[in-house]
Wavefront OBJ file of the C-alpha trace (Angstrom):
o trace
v 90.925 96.109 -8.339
v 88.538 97.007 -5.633
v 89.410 97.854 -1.782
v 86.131 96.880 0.139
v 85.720 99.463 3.182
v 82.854 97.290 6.178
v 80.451 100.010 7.332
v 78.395 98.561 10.028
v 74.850 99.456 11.351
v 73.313 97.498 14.108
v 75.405 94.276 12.189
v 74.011 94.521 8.870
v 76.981 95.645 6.580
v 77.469 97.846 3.688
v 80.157 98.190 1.412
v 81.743 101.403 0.084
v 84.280 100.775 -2.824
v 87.960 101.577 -2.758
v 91.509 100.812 -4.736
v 93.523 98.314 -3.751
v 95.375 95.161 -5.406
v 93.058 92.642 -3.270
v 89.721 91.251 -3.436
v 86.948 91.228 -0.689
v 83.714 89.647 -0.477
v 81.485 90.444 2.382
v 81.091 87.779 5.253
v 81.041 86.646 8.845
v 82.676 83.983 10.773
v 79.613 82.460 13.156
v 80.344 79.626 15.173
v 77.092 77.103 15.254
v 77.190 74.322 18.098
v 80.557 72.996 17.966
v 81.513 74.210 15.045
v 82.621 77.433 13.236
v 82.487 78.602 9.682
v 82.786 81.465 7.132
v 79.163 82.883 6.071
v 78.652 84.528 3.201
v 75.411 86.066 1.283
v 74.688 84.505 -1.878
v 74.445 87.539 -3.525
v 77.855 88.639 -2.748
v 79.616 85.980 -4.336
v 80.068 85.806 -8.486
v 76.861 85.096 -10.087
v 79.185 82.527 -11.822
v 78.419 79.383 -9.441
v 81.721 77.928 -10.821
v 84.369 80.340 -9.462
v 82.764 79.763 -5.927
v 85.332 76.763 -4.713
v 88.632 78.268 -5.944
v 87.254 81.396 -4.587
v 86.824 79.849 -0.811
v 89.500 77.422 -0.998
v 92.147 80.443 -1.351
v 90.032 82.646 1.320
v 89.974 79.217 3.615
v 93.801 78.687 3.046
v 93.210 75.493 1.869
v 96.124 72.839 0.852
v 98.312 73.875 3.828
v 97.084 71.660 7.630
v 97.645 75.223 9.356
v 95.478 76.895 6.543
v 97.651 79.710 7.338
v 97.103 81.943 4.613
v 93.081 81.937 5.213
v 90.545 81.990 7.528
v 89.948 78.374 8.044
v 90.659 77.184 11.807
v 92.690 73.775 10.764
v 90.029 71.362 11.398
v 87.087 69.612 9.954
v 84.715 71.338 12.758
v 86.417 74.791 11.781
v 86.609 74.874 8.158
v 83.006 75.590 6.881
v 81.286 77.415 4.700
v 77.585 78.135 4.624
v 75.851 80.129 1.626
v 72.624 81.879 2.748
v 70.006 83.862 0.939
v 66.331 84.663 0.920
v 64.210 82.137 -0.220
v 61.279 81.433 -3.547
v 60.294 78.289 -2.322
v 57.074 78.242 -0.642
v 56.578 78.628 2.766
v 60.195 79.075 3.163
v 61.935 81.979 4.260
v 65.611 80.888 3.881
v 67.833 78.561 1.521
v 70.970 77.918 2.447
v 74.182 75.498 0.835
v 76.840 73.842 3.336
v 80.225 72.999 2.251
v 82.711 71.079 4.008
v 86.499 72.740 3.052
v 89.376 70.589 2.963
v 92.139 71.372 4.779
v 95.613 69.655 3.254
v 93.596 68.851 0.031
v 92.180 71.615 -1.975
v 87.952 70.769 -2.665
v 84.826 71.544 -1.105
v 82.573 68.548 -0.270
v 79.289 69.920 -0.652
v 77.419 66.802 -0.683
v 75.612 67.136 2.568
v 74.690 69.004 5.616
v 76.484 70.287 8.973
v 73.729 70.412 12.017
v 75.931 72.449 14.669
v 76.826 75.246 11.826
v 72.506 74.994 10.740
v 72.397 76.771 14.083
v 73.480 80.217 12.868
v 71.891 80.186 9.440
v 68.817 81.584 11.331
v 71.231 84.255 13.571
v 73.283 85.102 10.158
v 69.762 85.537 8.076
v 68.534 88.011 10.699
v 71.781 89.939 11.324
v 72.535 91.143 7.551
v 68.547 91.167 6.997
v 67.377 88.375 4.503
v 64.836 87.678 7.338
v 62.956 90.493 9.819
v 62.898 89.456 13.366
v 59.873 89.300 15.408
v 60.474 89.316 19.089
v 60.884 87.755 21.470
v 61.456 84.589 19.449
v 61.333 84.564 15.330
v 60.691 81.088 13.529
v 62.514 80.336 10.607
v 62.047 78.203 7.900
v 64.959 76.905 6.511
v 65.662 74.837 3.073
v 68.912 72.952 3.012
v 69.583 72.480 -0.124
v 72.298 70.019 -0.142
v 70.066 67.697 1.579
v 66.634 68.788 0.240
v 65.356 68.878 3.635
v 63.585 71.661 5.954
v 64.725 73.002 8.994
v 63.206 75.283 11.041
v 65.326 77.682 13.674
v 63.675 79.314 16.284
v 65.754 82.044 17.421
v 65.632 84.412 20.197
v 66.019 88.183 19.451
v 65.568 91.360 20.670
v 65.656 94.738 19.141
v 65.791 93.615 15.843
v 68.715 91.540 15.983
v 69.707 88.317 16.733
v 69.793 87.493 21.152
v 73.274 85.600 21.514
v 73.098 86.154 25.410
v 71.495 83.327 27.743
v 72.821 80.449 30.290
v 71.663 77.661 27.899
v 75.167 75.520 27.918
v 76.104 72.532 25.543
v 78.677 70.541 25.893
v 81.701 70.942 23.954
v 81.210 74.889 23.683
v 83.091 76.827 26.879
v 80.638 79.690 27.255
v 77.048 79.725 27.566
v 74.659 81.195 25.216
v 70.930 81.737 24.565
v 68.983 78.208 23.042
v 68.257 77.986 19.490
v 65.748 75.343 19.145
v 66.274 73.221 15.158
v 63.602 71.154 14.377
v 64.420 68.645 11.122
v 61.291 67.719 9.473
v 61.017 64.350 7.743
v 65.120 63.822 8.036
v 65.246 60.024 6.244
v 66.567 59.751 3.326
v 68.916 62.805 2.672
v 70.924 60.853 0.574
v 69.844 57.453 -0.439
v 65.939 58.927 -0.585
v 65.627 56.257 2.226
v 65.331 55.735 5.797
v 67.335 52.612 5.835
v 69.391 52.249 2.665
v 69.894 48.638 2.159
v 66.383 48.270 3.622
v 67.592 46.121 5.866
v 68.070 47.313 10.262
v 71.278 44.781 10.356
v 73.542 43.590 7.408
v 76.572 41.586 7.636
v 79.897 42.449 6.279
v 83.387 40.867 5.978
v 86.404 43.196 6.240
v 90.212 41.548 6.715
v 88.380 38.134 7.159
v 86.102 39.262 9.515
v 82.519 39.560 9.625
v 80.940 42.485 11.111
v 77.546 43.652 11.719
v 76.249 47.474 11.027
v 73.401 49.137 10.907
v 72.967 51.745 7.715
v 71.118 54.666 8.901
v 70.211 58.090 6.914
v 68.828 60.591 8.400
v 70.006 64.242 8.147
v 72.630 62.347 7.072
v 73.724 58.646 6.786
v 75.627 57.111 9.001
v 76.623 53.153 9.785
v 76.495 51.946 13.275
v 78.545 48.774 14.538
v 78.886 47.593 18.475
v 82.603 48.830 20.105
v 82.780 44.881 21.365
v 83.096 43.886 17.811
v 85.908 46.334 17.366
v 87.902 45.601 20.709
v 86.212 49.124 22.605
v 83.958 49.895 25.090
v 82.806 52.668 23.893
v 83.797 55.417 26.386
v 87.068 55.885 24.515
v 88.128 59.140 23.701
v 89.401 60.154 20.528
v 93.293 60.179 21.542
v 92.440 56.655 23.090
v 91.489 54.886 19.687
v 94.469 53.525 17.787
v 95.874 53.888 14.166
v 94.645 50.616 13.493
v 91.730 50.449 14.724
v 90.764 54.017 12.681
v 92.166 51.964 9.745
v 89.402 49.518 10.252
v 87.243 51.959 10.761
v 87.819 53.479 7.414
v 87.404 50.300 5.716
v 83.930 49.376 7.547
v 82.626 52.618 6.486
v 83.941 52.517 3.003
v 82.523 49.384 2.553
v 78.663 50.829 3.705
v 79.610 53.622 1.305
v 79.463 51.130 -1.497
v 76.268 49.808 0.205
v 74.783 52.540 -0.200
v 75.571 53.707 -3.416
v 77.475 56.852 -2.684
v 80.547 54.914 -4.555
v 80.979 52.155 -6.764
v 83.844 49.982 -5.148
v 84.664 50.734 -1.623
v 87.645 51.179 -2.306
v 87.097 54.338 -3.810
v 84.947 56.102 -0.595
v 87.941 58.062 1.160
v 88.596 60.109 -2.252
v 84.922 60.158 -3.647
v 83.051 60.248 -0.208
v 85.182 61.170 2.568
v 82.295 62.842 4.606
v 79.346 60.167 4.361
v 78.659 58.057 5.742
v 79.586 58.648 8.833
v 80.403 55.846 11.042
v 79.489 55.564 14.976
v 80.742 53.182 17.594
v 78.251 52.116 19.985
v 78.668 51.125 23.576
v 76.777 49.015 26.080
v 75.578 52.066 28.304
v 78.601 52.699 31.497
v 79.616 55.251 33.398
v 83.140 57.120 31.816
v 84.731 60.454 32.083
v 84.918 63.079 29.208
v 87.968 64.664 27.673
v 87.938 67.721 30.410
v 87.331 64.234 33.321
v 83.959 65.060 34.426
v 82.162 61.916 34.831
v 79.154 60.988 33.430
v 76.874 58.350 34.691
v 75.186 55.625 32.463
v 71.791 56.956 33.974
v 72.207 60.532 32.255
v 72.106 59.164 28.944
v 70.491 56.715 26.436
v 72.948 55.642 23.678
v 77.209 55.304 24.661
v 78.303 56.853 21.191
v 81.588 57.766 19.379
v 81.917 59.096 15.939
v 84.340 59.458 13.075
v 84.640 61.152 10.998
v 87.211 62.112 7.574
v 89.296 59.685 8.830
v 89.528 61.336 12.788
v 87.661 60.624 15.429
v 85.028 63.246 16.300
v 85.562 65.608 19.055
v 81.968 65.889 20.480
v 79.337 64.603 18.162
v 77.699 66.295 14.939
v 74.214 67.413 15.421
v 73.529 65.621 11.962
v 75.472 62.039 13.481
v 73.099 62.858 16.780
v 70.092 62.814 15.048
v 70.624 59.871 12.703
v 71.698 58.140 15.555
v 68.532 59.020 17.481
v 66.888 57.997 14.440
v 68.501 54.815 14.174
v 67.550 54.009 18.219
v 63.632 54.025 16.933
v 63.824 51.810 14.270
v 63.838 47.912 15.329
v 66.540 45.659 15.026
v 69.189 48.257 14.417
v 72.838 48.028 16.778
v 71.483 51.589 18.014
v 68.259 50.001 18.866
v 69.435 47.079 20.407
v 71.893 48.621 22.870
v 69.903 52.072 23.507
v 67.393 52.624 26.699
v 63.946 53.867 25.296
v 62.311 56.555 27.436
v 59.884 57.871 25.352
v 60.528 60.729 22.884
v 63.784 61.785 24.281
v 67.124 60.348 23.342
v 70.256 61.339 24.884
v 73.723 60.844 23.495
v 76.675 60.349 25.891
v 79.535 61.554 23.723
v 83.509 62.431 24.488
v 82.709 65.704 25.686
v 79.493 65.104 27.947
v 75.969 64.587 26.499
v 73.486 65.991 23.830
v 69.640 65.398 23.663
v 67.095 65.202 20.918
v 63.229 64.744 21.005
v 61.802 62.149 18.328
v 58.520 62.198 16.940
v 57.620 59.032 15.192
v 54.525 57.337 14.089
v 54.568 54.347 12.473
v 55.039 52.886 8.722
v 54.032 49.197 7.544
v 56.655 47.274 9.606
v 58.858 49.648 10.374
v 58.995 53.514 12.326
v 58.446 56.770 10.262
v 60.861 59.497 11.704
v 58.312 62.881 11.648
v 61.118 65.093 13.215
v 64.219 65.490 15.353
v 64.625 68.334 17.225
v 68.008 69.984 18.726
v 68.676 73.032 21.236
v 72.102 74.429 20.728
v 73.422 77.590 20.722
v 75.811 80.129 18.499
v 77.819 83.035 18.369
v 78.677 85.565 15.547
v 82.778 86.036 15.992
v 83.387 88.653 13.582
v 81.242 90.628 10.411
v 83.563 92.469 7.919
v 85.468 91.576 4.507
v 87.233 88.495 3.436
v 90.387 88.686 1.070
v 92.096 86.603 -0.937
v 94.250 87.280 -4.083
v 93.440 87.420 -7.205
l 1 2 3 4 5 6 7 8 9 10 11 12 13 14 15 16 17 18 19 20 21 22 23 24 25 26 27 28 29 30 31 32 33 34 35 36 37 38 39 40 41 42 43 44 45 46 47 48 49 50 51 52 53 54 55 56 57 58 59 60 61 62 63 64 65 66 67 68 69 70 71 72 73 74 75 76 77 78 79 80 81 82 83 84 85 86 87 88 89 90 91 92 93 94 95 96 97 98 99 100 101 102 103 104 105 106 107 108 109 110 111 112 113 114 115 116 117 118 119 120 121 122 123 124 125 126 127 128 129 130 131 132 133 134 135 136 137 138 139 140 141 142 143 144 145 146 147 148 149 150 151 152 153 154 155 156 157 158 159 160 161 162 163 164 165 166 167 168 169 170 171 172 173 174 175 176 177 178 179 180 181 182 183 184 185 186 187 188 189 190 191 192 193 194 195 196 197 198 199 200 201 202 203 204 205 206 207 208 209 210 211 212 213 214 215 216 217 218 219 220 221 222 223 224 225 226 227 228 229 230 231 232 233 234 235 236 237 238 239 240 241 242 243 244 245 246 247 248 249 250 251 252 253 254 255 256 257 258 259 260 261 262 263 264 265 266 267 268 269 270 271 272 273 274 275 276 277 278 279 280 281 282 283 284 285 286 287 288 289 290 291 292 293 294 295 296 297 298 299 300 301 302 303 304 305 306 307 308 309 310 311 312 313 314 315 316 317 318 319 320 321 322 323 324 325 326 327 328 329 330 331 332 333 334 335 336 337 338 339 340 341 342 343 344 345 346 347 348 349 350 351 352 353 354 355 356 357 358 359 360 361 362 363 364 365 366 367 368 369 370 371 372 373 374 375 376 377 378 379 380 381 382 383 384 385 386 387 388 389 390 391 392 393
């Protein structure tokens, strides 16, 4: 067995080998937005792509909610993993693979992307040196290979390394940090290959003899959209505020645009075989309402009242993925977004359960419909800790 000793030069590390009865891989915990993860270097896990899930699930913890043996934090915005390594595509400088880890169940859901963590693939691929930084800000370009999408970050450094420090602050993070502008080229489609799925901006369905009406959106990733009226809400809930049963009909709403949308067969089958897409968000006629931490935020500071869930929870803040389908979705005619959103131009401005988040749009359009160009995102990140992971054997 190998003991894995961290040597660490200006935060790229090296590793001299040791004995001892554990394992180690090389890796950093980075936290991306509003969200924190486990990074590794492709290169430092088994060339063997099919040992990779057992091999994070038992460094994660995973199959206890505490995750107590591991390094996952509990919850679905804490236990992520993001593969990074240089790039053959192209005109691309870095690919990178996100996974979501269960918590209480043992897989790894690596069907699609997590915005917030996307923010410290750039910071990650500059610290360990898959990608030389050129001051004072170094562009990116990013291939997300779950999604088959590019990214681009553009990161601030300075001497050589990544530039964590600023007073850029986003809501839902407690400490303010230095902006990391993400611009998502050509989003639509990550899944379904298409903007709107069922090609329609509005379909009807009917869930415990009712009929509801939702909007099927994918960009980044997909997402369905239905008004809070329809569900009993206003909208400016906050996640402790929504009931069990009206989660339960959320479930079955969102299974049902799974099935939609092809991800699944029979809907009934989504919260096994697609737990993590679509999402689905609850839109609001714009109001004034208080976040989680009671500051108050006034309809005028924001475009589109939003709530998400998400693997059966509602969504602390709001995924950078969720905020730019929904932006998305506020372009594009006819859709719920659309129809309860305030246009001012480019811009579009979420107002979420922990304050607000903005995106610019570029769109142009396409036949009868809206072409989405780009969405882009500031937010910031952190890296928490650079050394070895272990796990047994």
């Amino acid at each position: 067995m190998i003991r894995l000793k961290p040597v660490f030069n200006l935060g790229v590390f090296y590793i001299v080998g040791i004995t001892l009865p554990l394992r180690g891989i090389p890796c950093a915990i980075m936290r991306g937005g509003t969200s924190k993860g486990v990074f590794f270097k492709k290169e430092d896990l088994p060339a063997d792509r099919r040992l990779w899930d057992e091999i994070i699930l038992r460094i994660f913890g995973s199959g206890d909610p505490m995750q107590l043996d591991g390094l996952g934090g509990s919850h679905t915005h804490t236990s992520k993993v993001m593969i990074v390594w240089r790039s053959e595509r192209p005109g691309i400088d870095v690919d990178y693979l996100f996974g979501q880890v269960g918590i209480e169940r043992r897989y790894i859901d690596w069907s699609g992307n997590c915005g917030n963590l996307t923010s410290a693939v750039g910071p990650f691929a500059i610290d360990v040196g898959i990608v030389k930084a050129v001051e004072p800000r170094t562009t990116i370009r990013m291939y997300n290979v779950n999604t088959g999408k590019r990214v681009d970050a553009i990161v601030p450094v300075k001497d050589g390394m990544t530039l964590y420090e600023g007073d850029y602050m986003i809501d839902g993070v407690p400490n303010p940090g230095s902006r990391i502008d993400l611009v998502w080229y050509d989003p639509g489609g990550s899944h379904s290959g298409k903007l709107l799925p069922t090609g329609n901006p509005l379909d009807r369905i009917e869930i415990g003899g009712k009929i509801y009406e939702i909007s099927i959106v994918d960009a980044a990733n997909p997402a369905v959209f239905v008004r809070a009226k329809d569900l009993g809400l206003t909208g400016t809930e906050t996640p402790g505020e929504i009931d069990s049963e009206t989660l339960a009909k959320l479930e079955a709403i969102r299974s049902k645009a799974a099935e939609l949308m092809g991800l699944v067969e029979r809907a009934e089958e989504a919260t096994t075989k697609s737990p993590h897409f679509p999402f689905i968000a609850i839109i609001g006629k714009k109001r004034d309402y208080r976040t989680v931490n009671g500051k108050m935020i006034r309809e005028e500071q924001y475009t589109v009242l939003a709530r998400l869930f998400s693997m059966q929870k509602m969504h602390h803040a709001y995924p950078v993925t969720g905020s730019i389908c929904t932006a998305a979705a506020s372009k594009i005619p006819g859709t719920i977004v659309n129809q309860l959103s305030e246009d001012i131009g480019d811009t579009v401005i979420i107002g979420h359960p922990k304050g607000i988040i903005d995106l610019k749009v570029r769109i142009r359009p396409s036949g009868e419909n809206v072409h989405i160009d780009s969405v882009t995102i500031g937010r910031t990140a952190r890296r928490l800790m650079m050394g070895i992971a272990y796990y047994i054997d």
